[in-house]
C-alpha positions as CSV (number, residue, x, y, z in Angstrom):
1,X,-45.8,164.1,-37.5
2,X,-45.6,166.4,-34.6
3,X,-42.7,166.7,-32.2
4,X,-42.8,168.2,-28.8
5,X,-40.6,168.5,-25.6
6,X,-42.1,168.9,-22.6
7,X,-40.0,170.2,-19.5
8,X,-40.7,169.4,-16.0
9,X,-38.7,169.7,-12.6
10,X,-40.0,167.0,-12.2
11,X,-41.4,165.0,-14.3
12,X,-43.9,162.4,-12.1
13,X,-43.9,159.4,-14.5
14,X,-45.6,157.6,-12.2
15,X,-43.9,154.6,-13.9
16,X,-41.0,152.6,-12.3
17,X,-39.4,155.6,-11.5
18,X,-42.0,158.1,-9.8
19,X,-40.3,161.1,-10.1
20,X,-37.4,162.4,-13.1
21,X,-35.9,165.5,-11.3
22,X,-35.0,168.1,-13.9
23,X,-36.7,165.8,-16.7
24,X,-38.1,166.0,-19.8
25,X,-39.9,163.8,-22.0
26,X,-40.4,163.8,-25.6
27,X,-44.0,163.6,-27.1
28,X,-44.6,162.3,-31.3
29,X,-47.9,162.5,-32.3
30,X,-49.9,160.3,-29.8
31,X,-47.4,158.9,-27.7
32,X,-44.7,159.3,-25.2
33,X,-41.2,158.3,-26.8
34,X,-38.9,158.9,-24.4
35,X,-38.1,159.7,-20.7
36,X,-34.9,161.1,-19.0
37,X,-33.2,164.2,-17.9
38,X,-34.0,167.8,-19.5
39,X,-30.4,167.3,-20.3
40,X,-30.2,164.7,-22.6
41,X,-33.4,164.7,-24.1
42,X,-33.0,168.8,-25.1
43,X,-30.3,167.9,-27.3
44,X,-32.4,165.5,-29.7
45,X,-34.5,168.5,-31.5
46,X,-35.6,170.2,-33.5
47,X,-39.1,170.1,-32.2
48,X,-42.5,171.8,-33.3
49,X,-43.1,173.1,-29.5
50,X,-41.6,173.0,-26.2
51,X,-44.0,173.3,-23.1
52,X,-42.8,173.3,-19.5
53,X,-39.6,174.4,-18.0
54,X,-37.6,173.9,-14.8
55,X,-40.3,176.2,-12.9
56,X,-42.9,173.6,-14.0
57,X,-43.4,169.9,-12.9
58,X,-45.4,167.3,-15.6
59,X,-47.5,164.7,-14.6
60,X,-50.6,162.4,-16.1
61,X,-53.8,164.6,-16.7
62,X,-56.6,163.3,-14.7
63,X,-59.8,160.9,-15.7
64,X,-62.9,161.9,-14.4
65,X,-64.0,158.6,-13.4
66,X,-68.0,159.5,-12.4
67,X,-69.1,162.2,-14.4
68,X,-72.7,163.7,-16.1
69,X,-71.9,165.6,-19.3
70,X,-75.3,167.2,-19.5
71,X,-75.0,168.5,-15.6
72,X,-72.6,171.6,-17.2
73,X,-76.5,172.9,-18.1
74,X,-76.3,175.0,-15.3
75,X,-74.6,174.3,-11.2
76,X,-77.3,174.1,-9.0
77,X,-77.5,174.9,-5.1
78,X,-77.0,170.9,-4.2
79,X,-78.8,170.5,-0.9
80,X,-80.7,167.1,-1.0
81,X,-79.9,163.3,-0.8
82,X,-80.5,162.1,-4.3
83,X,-83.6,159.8,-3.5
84,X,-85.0,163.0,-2.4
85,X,-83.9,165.4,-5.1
86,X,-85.2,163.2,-7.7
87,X,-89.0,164.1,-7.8
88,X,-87.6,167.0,-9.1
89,X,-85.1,166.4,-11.3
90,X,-87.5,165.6,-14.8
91,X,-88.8,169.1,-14.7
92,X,-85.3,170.1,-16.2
93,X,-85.9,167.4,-19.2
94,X,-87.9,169.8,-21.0
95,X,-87.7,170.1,-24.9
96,X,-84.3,172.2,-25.5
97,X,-82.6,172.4,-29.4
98,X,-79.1,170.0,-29.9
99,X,-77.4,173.3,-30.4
100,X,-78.2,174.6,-26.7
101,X,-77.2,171.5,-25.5
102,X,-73.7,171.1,-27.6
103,X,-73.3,174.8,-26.1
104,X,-73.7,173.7,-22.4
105,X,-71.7,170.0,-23.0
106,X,-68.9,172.3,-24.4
107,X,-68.7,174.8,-21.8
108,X,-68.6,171.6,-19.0
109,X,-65.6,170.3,-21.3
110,X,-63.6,173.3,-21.2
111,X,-64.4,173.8,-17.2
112,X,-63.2,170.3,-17.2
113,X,-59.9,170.6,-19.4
114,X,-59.0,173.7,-17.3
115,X,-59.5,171.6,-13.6
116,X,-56.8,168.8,-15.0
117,X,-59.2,166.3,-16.7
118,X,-58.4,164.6,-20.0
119,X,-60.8,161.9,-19.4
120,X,-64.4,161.1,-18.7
121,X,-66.6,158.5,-17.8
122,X,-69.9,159.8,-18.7
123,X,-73.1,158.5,-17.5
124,X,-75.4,160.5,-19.7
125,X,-79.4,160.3,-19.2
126,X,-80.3,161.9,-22.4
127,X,-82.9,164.0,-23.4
128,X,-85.9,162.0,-24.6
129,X,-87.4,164.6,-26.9
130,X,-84.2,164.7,-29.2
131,X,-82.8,162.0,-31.6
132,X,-80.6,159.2,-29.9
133,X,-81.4,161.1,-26.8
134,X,-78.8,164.0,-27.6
135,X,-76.0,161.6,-27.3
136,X,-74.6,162.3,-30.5
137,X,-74.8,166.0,-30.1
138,X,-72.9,165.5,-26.3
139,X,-70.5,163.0,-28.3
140,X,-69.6,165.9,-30.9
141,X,-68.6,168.1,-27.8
142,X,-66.2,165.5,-27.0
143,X,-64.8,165.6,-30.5
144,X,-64.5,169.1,-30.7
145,X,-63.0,169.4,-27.1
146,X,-60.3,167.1,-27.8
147,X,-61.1,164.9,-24.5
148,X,-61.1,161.2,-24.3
149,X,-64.7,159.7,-22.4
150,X,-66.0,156.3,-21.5
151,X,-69.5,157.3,-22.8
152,X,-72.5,155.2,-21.5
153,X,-76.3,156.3,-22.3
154,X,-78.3,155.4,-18.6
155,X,-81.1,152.8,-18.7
156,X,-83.6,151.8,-16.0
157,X,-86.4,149.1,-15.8
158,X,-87.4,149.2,-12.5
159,X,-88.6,151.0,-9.0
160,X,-87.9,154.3,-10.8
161,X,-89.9,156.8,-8.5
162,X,-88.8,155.4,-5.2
163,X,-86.9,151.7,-4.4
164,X,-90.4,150.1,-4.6
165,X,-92.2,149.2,-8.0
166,X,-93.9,152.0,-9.4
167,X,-97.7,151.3,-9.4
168,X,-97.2,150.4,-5.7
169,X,-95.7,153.7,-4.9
170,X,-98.4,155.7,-7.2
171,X,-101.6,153.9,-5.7
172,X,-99.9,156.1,-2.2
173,X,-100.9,159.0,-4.1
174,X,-104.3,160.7,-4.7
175,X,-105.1,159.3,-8.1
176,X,-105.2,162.2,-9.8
177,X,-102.0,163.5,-9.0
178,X,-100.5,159.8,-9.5
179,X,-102.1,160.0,-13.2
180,X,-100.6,163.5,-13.8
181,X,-97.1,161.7,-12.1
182,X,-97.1,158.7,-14.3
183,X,-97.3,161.0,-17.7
184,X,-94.5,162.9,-16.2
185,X,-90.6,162.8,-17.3
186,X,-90.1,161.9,-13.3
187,X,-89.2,158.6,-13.9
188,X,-85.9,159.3,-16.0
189,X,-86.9,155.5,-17.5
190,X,-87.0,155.7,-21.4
191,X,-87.7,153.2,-23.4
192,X,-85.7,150.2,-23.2
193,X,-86.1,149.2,-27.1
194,X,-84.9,152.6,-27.9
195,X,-82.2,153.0,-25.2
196,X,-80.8,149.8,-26.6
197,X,-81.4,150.9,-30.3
198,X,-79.7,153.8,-29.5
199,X,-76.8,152.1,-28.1
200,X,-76.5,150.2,-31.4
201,X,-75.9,153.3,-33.2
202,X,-73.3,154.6,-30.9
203,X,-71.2,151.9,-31.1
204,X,-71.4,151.8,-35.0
205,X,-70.7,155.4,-35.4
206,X,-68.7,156.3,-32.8
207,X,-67.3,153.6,-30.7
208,X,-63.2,154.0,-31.0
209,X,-63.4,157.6,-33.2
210,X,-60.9,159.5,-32.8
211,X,-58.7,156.7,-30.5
212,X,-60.8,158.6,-27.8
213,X,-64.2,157.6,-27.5
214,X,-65.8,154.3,-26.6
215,X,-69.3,153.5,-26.0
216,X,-70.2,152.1,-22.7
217,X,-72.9,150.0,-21.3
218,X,-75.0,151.9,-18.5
219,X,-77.5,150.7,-15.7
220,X,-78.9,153.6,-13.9
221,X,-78.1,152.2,-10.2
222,X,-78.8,149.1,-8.5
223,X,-82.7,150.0,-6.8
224,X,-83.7,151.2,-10.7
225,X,-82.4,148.0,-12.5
226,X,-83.5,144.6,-12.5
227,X,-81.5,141.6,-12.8
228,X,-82.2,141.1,-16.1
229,X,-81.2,143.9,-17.1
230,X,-78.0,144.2,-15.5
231,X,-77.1,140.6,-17.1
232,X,-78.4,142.4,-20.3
233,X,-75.3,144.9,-20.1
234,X,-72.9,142.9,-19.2
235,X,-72.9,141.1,-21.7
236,X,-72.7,144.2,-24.2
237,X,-70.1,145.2,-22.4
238,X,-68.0,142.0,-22.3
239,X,-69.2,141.5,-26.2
240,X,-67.5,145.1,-27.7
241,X,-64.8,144.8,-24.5
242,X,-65.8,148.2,-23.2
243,X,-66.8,149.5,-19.9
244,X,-70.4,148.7,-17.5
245,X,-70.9,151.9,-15.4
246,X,-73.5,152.0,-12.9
247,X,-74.4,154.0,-10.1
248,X,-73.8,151.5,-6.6
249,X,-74.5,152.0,-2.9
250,X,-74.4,155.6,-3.0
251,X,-77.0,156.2,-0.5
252,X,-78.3,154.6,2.8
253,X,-81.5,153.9,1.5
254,X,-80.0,152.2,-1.7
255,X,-78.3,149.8,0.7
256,X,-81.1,149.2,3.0
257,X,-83.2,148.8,0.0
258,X,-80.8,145.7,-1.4
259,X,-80.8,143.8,2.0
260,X,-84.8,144.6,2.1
261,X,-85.6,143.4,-1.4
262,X,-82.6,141.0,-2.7
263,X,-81.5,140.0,1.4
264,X,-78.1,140.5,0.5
265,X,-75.7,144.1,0.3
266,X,-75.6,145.4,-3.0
267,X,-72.3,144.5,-4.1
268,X,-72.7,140.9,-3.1
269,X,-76.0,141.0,-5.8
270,X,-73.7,142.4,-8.2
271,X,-70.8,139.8,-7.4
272,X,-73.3,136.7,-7.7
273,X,-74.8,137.8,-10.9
274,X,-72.0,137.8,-12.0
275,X,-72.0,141.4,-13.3
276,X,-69.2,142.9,-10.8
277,X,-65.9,142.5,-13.5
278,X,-63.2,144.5,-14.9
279,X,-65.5,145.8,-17.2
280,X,-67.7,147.5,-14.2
281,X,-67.1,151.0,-12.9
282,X,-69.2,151.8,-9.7
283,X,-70.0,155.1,-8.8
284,X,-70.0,156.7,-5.3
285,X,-69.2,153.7,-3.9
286,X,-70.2,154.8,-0.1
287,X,-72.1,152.3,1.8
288,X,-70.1,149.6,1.5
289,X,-69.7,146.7,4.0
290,X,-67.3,145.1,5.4
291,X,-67.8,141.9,3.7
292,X,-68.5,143.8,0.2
293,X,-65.1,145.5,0.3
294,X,-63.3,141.9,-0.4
295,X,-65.7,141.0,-3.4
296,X,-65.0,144.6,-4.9
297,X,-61.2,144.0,-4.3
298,X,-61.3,140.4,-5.7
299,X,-63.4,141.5,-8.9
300,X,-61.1,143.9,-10.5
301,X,-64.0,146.1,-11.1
302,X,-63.2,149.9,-10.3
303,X,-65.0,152.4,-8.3
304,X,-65.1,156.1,-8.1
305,X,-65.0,158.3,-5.2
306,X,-66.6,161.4,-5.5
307,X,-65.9,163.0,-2.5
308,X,-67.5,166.7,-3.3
309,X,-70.6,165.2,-5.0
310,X,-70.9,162.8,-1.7
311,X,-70.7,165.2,0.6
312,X,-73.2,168.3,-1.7
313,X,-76.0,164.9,-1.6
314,X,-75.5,164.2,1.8
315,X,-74.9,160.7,0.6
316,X,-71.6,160.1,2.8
317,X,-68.0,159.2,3.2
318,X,-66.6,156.4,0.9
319,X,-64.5,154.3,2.6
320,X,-61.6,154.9,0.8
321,X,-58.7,154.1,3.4
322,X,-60.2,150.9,4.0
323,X,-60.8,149.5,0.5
324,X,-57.0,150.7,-0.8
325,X,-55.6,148.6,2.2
326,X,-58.2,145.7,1.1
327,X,-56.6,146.0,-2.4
328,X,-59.2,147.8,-4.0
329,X,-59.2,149.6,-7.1
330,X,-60.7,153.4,-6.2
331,X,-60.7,155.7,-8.6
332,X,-62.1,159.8,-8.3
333,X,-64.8,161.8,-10.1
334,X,-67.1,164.9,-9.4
335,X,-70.0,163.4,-10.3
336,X,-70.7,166.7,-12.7
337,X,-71.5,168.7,-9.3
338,X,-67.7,169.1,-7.8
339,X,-66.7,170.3,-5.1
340,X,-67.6,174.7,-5.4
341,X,-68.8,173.7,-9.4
342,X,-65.0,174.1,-10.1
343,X,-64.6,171.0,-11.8
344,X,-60.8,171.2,-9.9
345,X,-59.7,167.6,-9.9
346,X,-56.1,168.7,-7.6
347,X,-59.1,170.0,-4.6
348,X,-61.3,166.7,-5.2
349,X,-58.1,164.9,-4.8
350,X,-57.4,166.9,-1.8
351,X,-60.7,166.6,-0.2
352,X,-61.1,162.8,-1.0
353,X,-57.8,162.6,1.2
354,X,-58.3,164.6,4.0
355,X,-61.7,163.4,4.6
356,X,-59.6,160.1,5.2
357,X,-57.9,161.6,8.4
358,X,-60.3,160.3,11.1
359,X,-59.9,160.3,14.9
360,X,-59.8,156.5,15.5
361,X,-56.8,155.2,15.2
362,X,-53.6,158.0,16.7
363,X,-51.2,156.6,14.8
364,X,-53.4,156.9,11.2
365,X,-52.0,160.0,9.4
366,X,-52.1,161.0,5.7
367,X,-52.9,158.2,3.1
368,X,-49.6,157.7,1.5
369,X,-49.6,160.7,-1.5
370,X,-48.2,158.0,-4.4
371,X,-50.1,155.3,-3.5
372,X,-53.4,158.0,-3.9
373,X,-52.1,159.1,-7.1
374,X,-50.8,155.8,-8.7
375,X,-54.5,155.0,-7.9
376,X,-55.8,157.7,-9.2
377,X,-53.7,157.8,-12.6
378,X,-54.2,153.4,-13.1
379,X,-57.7,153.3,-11.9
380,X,-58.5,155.9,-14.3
381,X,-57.1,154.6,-17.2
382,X,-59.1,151.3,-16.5
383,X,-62.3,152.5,-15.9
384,X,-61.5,154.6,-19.2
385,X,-60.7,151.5,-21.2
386,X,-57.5,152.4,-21.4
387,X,-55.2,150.5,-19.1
388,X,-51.5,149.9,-20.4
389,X,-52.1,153.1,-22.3
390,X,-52.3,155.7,-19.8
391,X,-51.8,155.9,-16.1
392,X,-48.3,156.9,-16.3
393,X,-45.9,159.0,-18.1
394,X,-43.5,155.8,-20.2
395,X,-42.2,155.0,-23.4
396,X,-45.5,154.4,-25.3
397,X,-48.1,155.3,-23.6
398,X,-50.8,157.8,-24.8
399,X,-49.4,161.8,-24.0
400,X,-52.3,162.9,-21.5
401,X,-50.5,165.2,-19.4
402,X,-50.6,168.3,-17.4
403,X,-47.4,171.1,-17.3
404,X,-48.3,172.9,-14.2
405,X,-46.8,175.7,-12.6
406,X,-44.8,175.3,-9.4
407,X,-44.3,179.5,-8.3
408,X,-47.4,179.4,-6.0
409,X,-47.1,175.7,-4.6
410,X,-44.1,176.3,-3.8
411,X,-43.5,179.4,-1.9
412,X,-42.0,180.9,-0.3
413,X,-38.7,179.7,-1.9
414,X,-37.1,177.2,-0.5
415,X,-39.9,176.4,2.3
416,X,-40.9,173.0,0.8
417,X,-37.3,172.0,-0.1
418,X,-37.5,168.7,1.8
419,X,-40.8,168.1,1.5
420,X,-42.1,164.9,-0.1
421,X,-43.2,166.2,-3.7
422,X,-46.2,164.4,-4.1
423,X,-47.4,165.6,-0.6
424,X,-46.7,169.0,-1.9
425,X,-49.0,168.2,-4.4
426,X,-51.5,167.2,-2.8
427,X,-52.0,170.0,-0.1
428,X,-51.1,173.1,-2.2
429,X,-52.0,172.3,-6.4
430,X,-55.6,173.8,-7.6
431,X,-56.4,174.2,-10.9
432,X,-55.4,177.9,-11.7
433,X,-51.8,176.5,-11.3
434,X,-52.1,174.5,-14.5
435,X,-50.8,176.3,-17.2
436,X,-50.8,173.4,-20.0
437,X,-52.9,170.7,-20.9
438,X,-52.2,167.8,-23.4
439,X,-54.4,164.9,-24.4
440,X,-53.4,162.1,-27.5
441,X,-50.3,164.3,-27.9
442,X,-52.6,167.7,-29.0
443,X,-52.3,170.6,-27.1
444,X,-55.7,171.3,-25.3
445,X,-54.8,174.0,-23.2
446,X,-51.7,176.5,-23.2
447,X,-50.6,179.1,-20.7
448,X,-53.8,178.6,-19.0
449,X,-56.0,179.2,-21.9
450,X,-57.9,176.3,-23.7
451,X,-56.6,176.6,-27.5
452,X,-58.7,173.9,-28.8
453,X,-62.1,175.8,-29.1
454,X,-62.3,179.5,-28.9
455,X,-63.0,179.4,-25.1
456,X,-64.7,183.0,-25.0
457,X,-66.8,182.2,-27.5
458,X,-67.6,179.3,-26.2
459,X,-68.2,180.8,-22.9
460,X,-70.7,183.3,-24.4
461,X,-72.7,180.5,-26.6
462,X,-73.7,178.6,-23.1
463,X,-75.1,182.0,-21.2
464,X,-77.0,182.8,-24.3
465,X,-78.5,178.7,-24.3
466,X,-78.7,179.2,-20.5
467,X,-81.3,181.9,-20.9
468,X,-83.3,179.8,-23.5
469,X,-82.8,176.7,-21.4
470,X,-84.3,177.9,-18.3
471,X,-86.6,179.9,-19.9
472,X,-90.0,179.6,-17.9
473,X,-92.8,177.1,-19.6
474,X,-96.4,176.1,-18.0
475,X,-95.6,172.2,-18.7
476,X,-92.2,172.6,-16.8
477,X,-93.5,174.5,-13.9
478,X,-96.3,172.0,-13.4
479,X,-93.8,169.1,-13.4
480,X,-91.8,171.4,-10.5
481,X,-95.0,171.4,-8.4
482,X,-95.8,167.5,-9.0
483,X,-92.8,166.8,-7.3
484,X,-93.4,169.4,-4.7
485,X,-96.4,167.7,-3.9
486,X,-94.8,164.0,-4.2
487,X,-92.0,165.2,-1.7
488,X,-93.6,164.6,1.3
489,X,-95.0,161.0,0.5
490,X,-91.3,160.4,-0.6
491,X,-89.7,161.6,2.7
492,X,-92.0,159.3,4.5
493,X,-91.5,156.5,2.3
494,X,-87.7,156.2,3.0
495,X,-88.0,157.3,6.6
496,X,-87.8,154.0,8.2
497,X,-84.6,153.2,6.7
498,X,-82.9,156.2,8.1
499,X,-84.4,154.8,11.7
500,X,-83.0,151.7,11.3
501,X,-79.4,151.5,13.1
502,X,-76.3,150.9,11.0
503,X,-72.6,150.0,12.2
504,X,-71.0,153.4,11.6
505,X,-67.4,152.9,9.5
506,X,-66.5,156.6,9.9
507,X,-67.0,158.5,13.4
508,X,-65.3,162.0,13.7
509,X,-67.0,163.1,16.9
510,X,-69.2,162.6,19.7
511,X,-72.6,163.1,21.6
512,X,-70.8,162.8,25.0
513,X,-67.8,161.0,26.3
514,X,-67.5,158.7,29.5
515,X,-66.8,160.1,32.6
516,X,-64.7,158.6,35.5
């Protein structure tokens, strides 16, 4: 059995108590034992380590709650709204060897340990041309990493070129080049006998390993899946009680798309099918009505804001003061492109937040720092299938927790003194202040350094795969040029919707102003 104390000033429980000033809390094996001042709990040694110390605070480590393993390939210069920047998104699903692609998956998970992240949900399109898709060899990473993940393998039936059915959206292309399209990975729709095979085997062989892995259902988003096939998952999900992710009005077009094709907002299709439960985790989460945001509130189904990713895709704002006063539950996640390709969950936090401060109401100010973070820290653990084990820092729960350095947040010396803490937080921690990392009770990272995997090494092993990876094939390059020649049909396709006037939620500025 292994016995640690970790030292914090303070420790943010996040439990009935928010903050222990000048705590300490006692970690055996897995779990959190105990809770109380630095004091008392020093004295009830010996221990195997002692993390922290009064120049540190503690607090729970972070779940990524929207996140794509196989995006730590290689950051890419975001610059286009997904519907757009999917054309060319199959000419990266080359052939590549499980090795390369463990390499790349590790590297992301150590990125991701060092930003604050103990968690994942995963939403992992696979690569077609290896066995199960690559999702055992993404699966292994997550062993060897020592990070917990909500892991769901994507599937799509439907409109998976453009939000219209496919042959409809070909025969707009000359023939030939809609042949050569139709051949081509662009889709990202495999097999649904083998997606579902697949899934099988996940959950037979890896579905609760480790106390830190569970398999999850995963609908693409809501233009790319029928009915059917939403129904289809849910009930997976609700039979092996784990998780339903699915991508949900992330984009205008999405949403125009629902009210087009179903006459109804997308959440309200979700809600009626009777998909939209505690098992479901939506991500992006952006165009979202009025009348949606009490049917998401009244589901207990979580959703992730990924404010960097939303704002790289030009997909939008979420609407995240308005659906935590409806009673929402809103969780965070970079979506595998964060904010700078840091994979810093304190400046995703921080940006989710700030974006928050609009010019329409004087007296609106800062969303209340513990409310953000008790969302945060609960939301996570659902949408992680994890809720009553983590989400705060108690007598029992699961020890995922960050020890993090307080010398840079909080100088000058003295300066912040009567600050709220949590606000403190928020506006002033990034990820190079972390100097410990903790998930299940193991020691991830430790004075900054990830201890788990050799992290040079590890570092070394993805630039070597990157330069096989990328490595220049006629096949690939021709699948770059169809979708340079599709993009244009593809901008005009979804042109209309961008014409058609919404009811803005968020307005931060003006064409002109009256005059008097």
């Amino acid at each position: 059995m292994s016995r640690y104390l970790v030292i914090g000033d303070p420790v943010v429980t996040l439990g009935a108590g928010t903050l222990v000033p000048d705590g300490a809390l006692i970690v055996e094996d897995d779990s959190v034992v105990r809770v109380g001042p630095r004091a008392e709990l020093e004295n009830d040694g010996p221990f195997d380590k002692v993390l922290g110390s009064a120049g540190h605070f503690v607090m729970p480590g972070f779940v990524n709650c929207h996140y794509h393993s196989e995006l730590a390939i290689g950051p890419g210069l975001y610059q286009y709204i997904y519907e757009r920047a999917h054309v060319y998104v199959g000419s990266a699903l080359g052939p590549i060897a499980e090795q390369d692609l463990y390499n790349a998956i590790l590297w992301g998970l150590v990125t991701a340990i060092k930003g604050g992240q103990t968690g994942t949900v995963d939403m992992f399109y696979g690569r077609p041309s290896l066995t199960d898709f690559g999702a055992p060899v993404a699966l292994q990473a997550y062993a060897d990493a020592g990070m917990r993940t909500m892991f769901g393998l994507v599937c799509r039936d439907q409109n998976t070129i453009v939000h219209e059915e496919d042959e409809a959206f070909l025969r707009r292309l000359p023939p030939e080049l809609a042949e050569e399209v139709r051949r081509s990975p662009m889709s990202l729709a495999w097999p649904l006998d083998r997606i579902f095979g697949t899934y099988g085997t996940l959950l037979k062989e890896w579905h609760g390993r480790q106390g830190r892995i569970q398999i999850a259902a995963a609908p693409d988003w809501t233009p790319a899946c029928s009915d059917e096939l939403y129904l289809r998952c849910h009930r997976l999900a609700t039979e092996h009680d784990t998780g339903m992710l699915t991508h949900a009005v992330e984009t205008r077009s999405e949403a125009m798309f629902s009210m087009e094709r179903y006459g109804k907002p997308a959440v309200q299709r979700l809600a009626e099918l009777g998909v939209l439960s505690p098992h479901a985790v939506l991500e992006h989460f952006v165009w979202v009505t009025d009348d949606e945001i009490g049917m998401f509130a009244d589901s207990g189904a979580v959703a992730s804001n990924n404010a960097g990713s939303n704002l790289r895709l030009s997909s939008g704002i979420c609407r995240l003061r308005d659906i935590l006063a409806a009673g929402g539950r809103m969780a965070f996640g970079t979506d595998g492109i964060s904010f700078s390709d840091r994979e810093d969950f304190f400046q995703e936090l921080r940006l989710a937040c700030y974006l928050q401060r609009i010019p329409r109401k004087f007296e609106e100010a800062r969303l209340p720092s513990e409310d953000v973070m008790r969302a945060a820290a609960q939301n996570g653990a659902r949408a992680i299938g994890r809720e009553g084990k983590l989400g705060s820092l108690e007598p029992g729960r699961l020890a995922d927790l960050l020890v993090v350095k307080k010398d840079r947040i909080c100088y000058p010396p003295g300066r912040y003194d009567a600050e709220p803490f949590l606000d403190v937080i928020f506006d002033r921690a990034e990820s190079g202040d972390i100097d410990a990392v903790l998930v299940n009770g193991k020691v991830l990272m430790e004075g900054g350094r990830v201890t788990v995997v050799d992290e040079d090494a590890v570092r070394a092993n993805f630039a070597e795969s990157v330069e096989r990876i990328y490595a220049p094939s006629a096949e690939r390059q021709r699948w770059v040029e169809l979708g340079a020649a599709v993009e244009p049909v593809v901008i005009d396709f979804y042109r209309r919707w961008y014409e058609t006037p919404v009811n803005p939620a968020y307005v931060y500025n003006c064409r002109s102003l009256p005059r008097s």
